[in-house]
N, C-alpha and C positions, 0 to 999 in steps of 0.2 A: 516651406510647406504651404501649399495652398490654402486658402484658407477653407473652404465647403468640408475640405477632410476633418473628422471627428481625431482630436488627440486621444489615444489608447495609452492608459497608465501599467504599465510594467506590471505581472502578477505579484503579491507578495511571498516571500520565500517562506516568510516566519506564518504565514496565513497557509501557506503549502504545507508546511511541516505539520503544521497543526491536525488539520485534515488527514495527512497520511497516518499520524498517530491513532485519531480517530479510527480508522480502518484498519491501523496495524495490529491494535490491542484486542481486536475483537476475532479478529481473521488469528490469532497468534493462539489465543486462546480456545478458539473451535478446534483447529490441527490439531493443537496439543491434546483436546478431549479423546480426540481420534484416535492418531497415531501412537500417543503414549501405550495406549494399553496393547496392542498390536505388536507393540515392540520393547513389553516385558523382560528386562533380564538381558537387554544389548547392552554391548559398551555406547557409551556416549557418542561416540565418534561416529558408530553404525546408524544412531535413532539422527544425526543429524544430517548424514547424508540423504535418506530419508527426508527430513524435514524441512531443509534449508531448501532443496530444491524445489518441494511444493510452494513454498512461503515466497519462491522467488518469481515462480510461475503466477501465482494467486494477485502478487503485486503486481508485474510487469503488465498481464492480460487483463486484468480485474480492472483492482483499486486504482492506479494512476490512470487508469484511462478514463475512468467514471470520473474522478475527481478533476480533472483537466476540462473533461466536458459538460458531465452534469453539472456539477457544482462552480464551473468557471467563475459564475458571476460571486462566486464568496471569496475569491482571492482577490 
């Protein structure tokens, strides 16, 4: 490696995790305020289809992209 190059430390996973937690718990808890009541009286199986697919969208489009970028420098 030359030397002028700055050595980059690998991001933390467990600092990753941590982070996504932070945004899982909250984002997890908003849907639910939502969607629960909307979907009064489904089987489980119905309110998750629903649910998981938002929660997967919220995360993919959202949270990890903000967290990779804004927050880069906390991992």
């Amino acid at each position: 490696m030359p030397e002028n190059q700055a050595r980059t430390r690998a991001p933390s996973r467990l600092r990753f995790a941590f982070l996504v937690f932070l945004g899982v718990y909250p984002l997890v808890s908003l849907l639910q305020a939502v969607i629960l009541p909307l979907t009064d009286g489904w089987p489980m199986l119905l309110r998750n289809l629903v649910f998981v697919p938002m929660m997967v969208i919220c995360m993919v489009w959202g949270l990890i992209p903000f967290i990779q970028t804004r927050l880069r420098h906390l991992l």
